[in-house]
PyMOL Python script that loads the backbone (N, CA, C, O; Angstrom):
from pymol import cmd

cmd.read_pdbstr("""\
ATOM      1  N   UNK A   1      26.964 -80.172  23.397  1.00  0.00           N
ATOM      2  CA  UNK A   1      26.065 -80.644  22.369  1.00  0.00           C
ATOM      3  C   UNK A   1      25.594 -82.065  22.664  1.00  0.00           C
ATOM      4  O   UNK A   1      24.518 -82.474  22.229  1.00  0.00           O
ATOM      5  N   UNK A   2      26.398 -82.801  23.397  1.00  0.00           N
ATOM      6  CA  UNK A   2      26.170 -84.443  23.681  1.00  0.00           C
ATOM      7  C   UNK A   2      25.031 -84.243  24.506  1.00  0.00           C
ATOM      8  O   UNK A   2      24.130 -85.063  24.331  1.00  0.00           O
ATOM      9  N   UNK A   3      24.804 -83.198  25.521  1.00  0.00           N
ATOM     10  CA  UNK A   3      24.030 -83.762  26.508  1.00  0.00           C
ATOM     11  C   UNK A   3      22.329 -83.083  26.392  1.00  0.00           C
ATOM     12  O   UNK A   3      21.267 -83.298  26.976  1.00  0.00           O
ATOM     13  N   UNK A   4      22.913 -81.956  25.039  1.00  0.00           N
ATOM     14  CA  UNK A   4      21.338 -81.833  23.989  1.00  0.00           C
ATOM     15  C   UNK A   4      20.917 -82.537  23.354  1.00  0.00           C
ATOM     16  O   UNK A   4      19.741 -82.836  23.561  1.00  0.00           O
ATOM     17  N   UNK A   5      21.594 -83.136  22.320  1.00  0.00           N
ATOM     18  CA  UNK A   5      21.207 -84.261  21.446  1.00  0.00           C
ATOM     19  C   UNK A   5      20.247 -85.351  22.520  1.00  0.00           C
ATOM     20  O   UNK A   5      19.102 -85.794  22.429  1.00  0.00           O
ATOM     21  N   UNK A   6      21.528 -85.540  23.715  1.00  0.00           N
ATOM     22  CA  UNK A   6      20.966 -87.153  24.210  1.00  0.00           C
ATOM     23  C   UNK A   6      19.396 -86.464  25.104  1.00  0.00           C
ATOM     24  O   UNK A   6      18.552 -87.352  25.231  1.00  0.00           O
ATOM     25  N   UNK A   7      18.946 -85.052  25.702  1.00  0.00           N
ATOM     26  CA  UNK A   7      18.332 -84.692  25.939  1.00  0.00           C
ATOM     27  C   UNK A   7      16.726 -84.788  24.810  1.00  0.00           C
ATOM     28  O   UNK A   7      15.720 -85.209  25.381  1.00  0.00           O
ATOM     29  N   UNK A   8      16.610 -84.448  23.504  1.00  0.00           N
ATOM     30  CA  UNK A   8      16.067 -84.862  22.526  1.00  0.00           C
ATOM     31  C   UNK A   8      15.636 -86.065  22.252  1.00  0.00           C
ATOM     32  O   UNK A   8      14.503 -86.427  21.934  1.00  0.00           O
ATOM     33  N   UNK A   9      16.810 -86.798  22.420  1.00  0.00           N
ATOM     34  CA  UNK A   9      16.173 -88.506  22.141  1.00  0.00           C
ATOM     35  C   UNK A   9      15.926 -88.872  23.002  1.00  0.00           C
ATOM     36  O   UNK A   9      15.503 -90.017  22.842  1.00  0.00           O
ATOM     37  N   UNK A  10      15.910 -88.294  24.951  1.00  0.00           N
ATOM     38  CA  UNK A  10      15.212 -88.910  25.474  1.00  0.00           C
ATOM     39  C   UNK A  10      13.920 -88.587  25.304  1.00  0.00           C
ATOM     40  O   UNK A  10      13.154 -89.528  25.512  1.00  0.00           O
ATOM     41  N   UNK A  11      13.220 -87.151  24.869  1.00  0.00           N
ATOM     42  CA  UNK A  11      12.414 -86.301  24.642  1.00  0.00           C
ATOM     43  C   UNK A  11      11.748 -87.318  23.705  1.00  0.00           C
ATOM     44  O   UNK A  11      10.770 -87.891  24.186  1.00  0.00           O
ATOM     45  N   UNK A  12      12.023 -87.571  22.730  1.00  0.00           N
ATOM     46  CA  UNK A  12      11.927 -87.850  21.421  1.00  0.00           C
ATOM     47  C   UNK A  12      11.163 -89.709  21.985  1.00  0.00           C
ATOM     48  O   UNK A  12      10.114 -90.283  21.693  1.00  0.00           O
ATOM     49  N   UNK A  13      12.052 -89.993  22.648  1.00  0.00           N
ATOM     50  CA  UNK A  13      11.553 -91.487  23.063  1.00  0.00           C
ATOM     51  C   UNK A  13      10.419 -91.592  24.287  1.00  0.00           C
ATOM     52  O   UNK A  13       9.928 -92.688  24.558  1.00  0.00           O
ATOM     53  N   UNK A  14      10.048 -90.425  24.981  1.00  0.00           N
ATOM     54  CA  UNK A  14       8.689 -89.960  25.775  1.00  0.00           C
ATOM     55  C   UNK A  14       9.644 -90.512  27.342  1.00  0.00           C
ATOM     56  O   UNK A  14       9.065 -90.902  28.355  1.00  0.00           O
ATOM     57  N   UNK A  15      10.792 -90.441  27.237  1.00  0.00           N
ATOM     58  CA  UNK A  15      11.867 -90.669  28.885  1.00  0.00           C
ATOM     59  C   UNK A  15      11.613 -89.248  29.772  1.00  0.00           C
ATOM     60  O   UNK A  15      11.505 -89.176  30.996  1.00  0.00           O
ATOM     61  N   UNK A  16      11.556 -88.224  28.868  1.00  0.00           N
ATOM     62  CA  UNK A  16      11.473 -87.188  29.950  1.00  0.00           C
ATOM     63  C   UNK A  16      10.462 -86.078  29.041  1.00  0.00           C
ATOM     64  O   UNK A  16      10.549 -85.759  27.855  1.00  0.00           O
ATOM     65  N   UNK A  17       9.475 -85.636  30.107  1.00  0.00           N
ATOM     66  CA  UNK A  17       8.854 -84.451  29.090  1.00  0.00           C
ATOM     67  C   UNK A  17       8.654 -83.182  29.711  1.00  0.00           C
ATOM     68  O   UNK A  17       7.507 -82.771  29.889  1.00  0.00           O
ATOM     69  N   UNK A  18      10.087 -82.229  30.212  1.00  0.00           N
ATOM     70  CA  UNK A  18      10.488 -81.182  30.093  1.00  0.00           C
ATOM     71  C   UNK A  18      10.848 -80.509  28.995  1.00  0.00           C
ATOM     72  O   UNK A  18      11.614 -81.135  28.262  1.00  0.00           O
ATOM     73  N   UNK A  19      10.612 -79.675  28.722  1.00  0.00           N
ATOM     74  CA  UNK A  19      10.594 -78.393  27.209  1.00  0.00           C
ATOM     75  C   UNK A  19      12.303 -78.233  27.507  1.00  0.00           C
ATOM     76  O   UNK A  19      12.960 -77.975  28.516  1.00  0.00           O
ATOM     77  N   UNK A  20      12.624 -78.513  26.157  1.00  0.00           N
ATOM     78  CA  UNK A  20      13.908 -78.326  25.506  1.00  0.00           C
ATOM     79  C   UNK A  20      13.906 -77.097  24.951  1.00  0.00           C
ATOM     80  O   UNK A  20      13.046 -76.688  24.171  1.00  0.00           O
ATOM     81  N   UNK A  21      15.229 -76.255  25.489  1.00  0.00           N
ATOM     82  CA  UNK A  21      15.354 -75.185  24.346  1.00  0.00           C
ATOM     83  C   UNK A  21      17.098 -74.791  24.913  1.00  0.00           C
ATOM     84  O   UNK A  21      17.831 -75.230  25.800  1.00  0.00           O
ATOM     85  N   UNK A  22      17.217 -73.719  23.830  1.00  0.00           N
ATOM     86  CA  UNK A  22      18.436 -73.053  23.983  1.00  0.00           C
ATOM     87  C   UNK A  22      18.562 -71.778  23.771  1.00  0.00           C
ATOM     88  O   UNK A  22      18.099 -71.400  22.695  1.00  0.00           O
ATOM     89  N   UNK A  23      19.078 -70.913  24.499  1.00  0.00           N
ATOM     90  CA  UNK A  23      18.935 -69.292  24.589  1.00  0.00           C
ATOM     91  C   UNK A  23      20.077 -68.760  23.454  1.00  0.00           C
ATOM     92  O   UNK A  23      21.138 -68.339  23.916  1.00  0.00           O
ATOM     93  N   UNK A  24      19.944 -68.763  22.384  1.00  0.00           N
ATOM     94  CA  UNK A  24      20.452 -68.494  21.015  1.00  0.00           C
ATOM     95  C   UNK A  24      21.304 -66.698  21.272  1.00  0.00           C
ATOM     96  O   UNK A  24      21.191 -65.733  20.516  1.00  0.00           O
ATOM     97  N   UNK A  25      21.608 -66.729  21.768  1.00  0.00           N
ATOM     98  CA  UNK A  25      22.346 -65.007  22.343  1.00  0.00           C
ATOM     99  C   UNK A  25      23.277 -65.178  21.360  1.00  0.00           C
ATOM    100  O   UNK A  25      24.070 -66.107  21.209  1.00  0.00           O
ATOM    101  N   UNK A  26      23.026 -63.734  20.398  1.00  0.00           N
ATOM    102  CA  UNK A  26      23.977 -63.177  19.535  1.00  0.00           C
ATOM    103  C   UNK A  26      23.683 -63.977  18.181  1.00  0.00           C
ATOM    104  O   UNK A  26      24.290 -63.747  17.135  1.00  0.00           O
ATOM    105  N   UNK A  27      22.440 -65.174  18.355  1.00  0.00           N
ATOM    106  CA  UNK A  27      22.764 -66.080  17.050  1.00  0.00           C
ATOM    107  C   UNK A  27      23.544 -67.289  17.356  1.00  0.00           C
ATOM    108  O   UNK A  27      23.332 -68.236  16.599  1.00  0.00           O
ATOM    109  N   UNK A  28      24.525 -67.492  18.437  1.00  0.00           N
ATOM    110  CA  UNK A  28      24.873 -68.237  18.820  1.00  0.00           C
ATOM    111  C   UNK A  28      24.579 -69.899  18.215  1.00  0.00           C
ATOM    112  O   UNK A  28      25.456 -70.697  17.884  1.00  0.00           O
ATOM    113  N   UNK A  29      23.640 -70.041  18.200  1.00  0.00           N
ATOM    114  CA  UNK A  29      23.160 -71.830  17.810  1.00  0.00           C
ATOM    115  C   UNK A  29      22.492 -71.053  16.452  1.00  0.00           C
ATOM    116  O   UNK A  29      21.661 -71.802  15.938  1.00  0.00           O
ATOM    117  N   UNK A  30      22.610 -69.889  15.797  1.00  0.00           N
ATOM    118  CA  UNK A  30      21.787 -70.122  14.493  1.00  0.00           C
ATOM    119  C   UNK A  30      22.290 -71.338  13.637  1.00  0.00           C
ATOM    120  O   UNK A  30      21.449 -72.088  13.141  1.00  0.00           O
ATOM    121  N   UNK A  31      23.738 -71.580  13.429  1.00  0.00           N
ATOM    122  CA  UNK A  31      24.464 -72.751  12.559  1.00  0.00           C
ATOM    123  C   UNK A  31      24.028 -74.287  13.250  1.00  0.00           C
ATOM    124  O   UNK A  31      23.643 -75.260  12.601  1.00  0.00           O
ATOM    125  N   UNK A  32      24.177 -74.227  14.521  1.00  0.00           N
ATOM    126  CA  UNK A  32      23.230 -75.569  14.806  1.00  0.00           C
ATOM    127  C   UNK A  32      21.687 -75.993  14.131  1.00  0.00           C
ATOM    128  O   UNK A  32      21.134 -76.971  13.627  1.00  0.00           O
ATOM    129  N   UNK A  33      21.393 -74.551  14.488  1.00  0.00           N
ATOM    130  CA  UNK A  33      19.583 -74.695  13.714  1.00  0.00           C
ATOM    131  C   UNK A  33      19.772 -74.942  12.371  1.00  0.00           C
ATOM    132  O   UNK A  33      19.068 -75.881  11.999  1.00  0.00           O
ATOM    133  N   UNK A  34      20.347 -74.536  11.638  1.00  0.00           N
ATOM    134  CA  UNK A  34      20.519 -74.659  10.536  1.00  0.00           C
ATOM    135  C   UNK A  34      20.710 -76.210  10.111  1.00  0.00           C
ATOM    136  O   UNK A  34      19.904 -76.865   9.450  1.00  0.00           O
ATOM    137  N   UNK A  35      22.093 -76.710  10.690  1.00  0.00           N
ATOM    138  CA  UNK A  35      22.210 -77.975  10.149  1.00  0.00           C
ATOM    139  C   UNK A  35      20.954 -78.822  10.664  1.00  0.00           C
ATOM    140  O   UNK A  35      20.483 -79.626   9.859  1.00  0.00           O
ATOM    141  N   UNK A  36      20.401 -78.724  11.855  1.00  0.00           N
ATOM    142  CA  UNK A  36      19.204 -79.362  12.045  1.00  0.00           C
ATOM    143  C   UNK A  36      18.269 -79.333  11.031  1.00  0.00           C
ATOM    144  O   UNK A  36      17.790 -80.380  10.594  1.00  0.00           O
ATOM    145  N   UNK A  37      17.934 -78.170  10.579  1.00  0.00           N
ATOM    146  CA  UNK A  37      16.932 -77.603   9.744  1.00  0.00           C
ATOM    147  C   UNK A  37      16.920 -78.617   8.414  1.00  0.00           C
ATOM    148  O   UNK A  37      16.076 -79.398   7.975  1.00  0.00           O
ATOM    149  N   UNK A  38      18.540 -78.151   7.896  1.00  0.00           N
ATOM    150  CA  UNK A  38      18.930 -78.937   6.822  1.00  0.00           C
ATOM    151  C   UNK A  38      18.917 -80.246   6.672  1.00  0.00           C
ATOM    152  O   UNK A  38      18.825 -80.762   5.558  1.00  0.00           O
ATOM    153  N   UNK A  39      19.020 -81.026   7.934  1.00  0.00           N
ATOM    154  CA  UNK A  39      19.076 -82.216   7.585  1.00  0.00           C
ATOM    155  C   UNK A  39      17.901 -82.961   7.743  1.00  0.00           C
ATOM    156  O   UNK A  39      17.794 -84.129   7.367  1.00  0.00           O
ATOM    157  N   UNK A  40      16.847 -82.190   8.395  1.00  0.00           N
ATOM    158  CA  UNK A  40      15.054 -82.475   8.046  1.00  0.00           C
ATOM    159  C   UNK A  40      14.873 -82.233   6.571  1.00  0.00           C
ATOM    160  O   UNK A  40      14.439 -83.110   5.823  1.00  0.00           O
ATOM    161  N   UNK A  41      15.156 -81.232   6.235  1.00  0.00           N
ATOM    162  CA  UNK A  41      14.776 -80.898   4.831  1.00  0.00           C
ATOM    163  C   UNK A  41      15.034 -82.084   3.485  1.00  0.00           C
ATOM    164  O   UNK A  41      14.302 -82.383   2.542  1.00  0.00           O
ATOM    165  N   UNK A  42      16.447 -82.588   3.902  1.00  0.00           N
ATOM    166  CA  UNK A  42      17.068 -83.334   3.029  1.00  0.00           C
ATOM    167  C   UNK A  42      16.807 -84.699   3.296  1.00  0.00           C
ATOM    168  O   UNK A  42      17.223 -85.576   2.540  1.00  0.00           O
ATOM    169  N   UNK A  43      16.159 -84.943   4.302  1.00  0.00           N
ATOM    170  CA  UNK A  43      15.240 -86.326   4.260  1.00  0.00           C
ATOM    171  C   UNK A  43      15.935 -87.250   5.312  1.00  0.00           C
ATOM    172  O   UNK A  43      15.412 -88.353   5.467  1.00  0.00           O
ATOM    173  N   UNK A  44      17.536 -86.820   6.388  1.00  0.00           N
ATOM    174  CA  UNK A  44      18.266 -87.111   6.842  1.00  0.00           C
ATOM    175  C   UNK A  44      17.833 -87.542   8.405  1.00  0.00           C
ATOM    176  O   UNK A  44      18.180 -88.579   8.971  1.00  0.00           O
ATOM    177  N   UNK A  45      17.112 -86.639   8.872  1.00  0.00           N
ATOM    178  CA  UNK A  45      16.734 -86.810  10.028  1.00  0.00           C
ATOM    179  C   UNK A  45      15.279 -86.535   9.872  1.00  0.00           C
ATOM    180  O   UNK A  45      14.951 -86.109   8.764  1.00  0.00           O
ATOM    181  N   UNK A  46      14.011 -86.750  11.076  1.00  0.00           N
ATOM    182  CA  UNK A  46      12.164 -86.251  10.452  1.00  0.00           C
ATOM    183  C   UNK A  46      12.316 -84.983  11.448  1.00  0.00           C
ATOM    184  O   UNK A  46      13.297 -84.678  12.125  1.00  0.00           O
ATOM    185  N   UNK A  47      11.257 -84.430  11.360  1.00  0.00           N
ATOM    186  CA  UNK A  47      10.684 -83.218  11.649  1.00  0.00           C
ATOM    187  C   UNK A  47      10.637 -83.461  13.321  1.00  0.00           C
ATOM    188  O   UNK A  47      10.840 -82.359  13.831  1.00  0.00           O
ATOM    189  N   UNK A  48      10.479 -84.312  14.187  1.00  0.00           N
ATOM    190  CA  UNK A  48      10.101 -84.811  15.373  1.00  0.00           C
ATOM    191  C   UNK A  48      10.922 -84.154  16.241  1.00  0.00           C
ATOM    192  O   UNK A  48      10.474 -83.462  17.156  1.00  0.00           O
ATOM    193  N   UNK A  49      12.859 -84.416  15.895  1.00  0.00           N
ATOM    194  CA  UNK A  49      13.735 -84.234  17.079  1.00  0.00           C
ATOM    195  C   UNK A  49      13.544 -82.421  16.590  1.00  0.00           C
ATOM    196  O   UNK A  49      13.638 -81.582  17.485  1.00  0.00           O
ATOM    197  N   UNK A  50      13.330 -82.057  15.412  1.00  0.00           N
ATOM    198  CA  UNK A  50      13.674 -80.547  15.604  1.00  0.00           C
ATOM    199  C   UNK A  50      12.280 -79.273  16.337  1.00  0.00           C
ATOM    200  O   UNK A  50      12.305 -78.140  16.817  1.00  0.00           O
ATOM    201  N   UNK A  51      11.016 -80.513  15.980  1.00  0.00           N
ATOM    202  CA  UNK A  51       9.813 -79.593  16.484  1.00  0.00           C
ATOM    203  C   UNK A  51       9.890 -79.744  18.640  1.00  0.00           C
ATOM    204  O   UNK A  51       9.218 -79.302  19.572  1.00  0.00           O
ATOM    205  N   UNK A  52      10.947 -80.497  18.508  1.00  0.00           N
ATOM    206  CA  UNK A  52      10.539 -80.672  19.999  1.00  0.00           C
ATOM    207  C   UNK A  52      12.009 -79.777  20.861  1.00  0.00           C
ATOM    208  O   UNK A  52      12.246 -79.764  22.069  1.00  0.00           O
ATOM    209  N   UNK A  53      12.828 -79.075  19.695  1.00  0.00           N
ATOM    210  CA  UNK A  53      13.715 -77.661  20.815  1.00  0.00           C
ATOM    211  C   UNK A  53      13.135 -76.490  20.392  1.00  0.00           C
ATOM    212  O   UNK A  53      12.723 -76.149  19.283  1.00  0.00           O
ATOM    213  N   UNK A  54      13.171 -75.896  21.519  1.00  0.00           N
ATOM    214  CA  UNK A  54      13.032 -74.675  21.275  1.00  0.00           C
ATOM    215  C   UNK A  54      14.024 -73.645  21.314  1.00  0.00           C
ATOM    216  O   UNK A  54      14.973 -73.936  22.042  1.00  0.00           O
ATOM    217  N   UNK A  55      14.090 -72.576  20.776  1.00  0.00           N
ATOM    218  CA  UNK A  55      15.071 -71.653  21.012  1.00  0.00           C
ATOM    219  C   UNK A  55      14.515 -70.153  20.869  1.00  0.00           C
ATOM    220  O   UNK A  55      13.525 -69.838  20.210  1.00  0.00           O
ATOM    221  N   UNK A  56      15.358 -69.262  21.628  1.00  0.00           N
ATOM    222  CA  UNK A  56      14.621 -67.722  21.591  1.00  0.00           C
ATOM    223  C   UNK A  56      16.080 -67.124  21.741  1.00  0.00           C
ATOM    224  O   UNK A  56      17.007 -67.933  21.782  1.00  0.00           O
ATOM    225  N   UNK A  57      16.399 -65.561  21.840  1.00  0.00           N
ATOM    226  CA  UNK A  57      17.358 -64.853  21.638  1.00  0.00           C
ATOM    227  C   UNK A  57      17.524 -64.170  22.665  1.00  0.00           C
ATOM    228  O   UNK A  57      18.578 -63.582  22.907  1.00  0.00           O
ATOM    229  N   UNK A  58      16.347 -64.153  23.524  1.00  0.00           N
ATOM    230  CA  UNK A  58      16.228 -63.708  24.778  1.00  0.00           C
ATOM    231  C   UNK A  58      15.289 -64.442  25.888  1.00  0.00           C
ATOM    232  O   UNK A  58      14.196 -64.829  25.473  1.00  0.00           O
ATOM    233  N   UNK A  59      15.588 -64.663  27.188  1.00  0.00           N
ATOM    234  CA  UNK A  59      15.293 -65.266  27.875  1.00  0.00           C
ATOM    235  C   UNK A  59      13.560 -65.424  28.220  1.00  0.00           C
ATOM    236  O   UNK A  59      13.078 -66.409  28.781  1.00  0.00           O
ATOM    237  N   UNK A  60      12.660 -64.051  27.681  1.00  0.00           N
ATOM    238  CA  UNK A  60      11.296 -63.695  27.729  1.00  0.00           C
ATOM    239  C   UNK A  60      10.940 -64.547  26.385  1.00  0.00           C
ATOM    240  O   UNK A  60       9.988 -65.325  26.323  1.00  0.00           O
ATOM    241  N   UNK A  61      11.850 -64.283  25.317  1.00  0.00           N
ATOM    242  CA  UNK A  61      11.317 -65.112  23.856  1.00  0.00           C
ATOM    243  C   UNK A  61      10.896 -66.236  23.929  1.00  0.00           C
ATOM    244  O   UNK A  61       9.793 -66.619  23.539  1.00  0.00           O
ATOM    245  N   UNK A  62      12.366 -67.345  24.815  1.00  0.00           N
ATOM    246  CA  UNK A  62      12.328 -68.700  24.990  1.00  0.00           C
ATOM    247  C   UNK A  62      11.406 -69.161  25.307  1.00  0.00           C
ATOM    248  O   UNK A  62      10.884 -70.107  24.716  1.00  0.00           O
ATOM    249  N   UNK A  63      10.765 -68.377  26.770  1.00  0.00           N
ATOM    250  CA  UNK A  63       9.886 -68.763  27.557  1.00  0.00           C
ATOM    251  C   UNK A  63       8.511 -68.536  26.677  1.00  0.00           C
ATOM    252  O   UNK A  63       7.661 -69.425  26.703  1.00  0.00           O
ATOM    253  N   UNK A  64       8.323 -67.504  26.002  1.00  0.00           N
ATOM    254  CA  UNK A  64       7.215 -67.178  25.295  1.00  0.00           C
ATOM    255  C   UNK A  64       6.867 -68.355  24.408  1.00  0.00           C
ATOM    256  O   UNK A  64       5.706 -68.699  24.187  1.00  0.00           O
ATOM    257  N   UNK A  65       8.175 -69.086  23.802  1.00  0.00           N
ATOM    258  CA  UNK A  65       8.290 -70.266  23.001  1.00  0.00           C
ATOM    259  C   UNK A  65       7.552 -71.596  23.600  1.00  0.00           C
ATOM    260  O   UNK A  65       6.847 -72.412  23.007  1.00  0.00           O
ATOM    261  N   UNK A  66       7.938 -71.545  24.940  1.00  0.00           N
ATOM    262  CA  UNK A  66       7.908 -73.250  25.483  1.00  0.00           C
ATOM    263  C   UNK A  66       6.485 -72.586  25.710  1.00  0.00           C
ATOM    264  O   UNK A  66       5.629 -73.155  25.033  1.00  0.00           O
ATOM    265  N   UNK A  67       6.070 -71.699  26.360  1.00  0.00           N
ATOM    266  CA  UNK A  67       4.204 -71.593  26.367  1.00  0.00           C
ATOM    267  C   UNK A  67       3.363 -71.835  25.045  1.00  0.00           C
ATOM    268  O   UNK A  67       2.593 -72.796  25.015  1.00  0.00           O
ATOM    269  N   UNK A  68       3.485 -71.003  23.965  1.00  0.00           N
ATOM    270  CA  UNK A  68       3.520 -70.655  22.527  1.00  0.00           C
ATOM    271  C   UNK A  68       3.719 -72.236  22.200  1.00  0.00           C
ATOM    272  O   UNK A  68       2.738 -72.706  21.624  1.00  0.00           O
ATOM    273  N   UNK A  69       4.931 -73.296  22.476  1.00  0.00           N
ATOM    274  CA  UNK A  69       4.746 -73.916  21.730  1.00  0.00           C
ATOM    275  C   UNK A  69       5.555 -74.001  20.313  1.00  0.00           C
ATOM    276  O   UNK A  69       5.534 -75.002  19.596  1.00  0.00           O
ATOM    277  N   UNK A  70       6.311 -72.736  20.001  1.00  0.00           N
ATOM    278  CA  UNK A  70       6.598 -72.242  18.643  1.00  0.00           C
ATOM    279  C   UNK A  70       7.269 -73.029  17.461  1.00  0.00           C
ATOM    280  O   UNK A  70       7.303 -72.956  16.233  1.00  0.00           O
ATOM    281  N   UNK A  71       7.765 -73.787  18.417  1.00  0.00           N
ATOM    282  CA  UNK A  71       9.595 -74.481  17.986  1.00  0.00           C
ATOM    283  C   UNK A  71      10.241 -73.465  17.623  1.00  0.00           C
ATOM    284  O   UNK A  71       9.883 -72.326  17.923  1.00  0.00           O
ATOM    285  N   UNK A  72      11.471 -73.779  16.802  1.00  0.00           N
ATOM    286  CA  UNK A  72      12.672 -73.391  16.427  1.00  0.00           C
ATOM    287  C   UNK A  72      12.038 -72.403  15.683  1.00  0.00           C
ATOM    288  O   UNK A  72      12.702 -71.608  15.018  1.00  0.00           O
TER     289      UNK A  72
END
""", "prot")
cmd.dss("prot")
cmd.show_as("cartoon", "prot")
cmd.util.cbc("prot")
cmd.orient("prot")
């Protein structure tokens, strides 16, 4: 998780601009998304670090994502 987060804020700070994501198999990171989700919602963190991962459930999704654009 350290080396996603710090991946994001380099993202986030324009250090690197390779497409972030994570291959969510089984649901896997749904509870990550979530607290992300949640803590945009609740005014904790902005919309920025979460519109910039992506995630898919399958490896064609992901990719469909980082083209697409989709976010989370």
């Amino acid at each position: 998780f350290d080396e996603l987060f710090d991946a994001l804020a380099q993202k986030k700070l324009g250090a690197i601009s390779c497409p972030i994501g994570v291959l969510n198999v089984n649901g896997f990171f749904d509870p990550l998304l979530e607290l992300l989700k949640n803590s945009m919602e609740v005014g904790f963190s902005s919309g920025k670090a979460f519109s910039l991962l992506q995630s898919g459930r399958t490896p064609t999704e992901l990719f469909e994502n980082f083209i697409n654009d989709k976010g989370v």
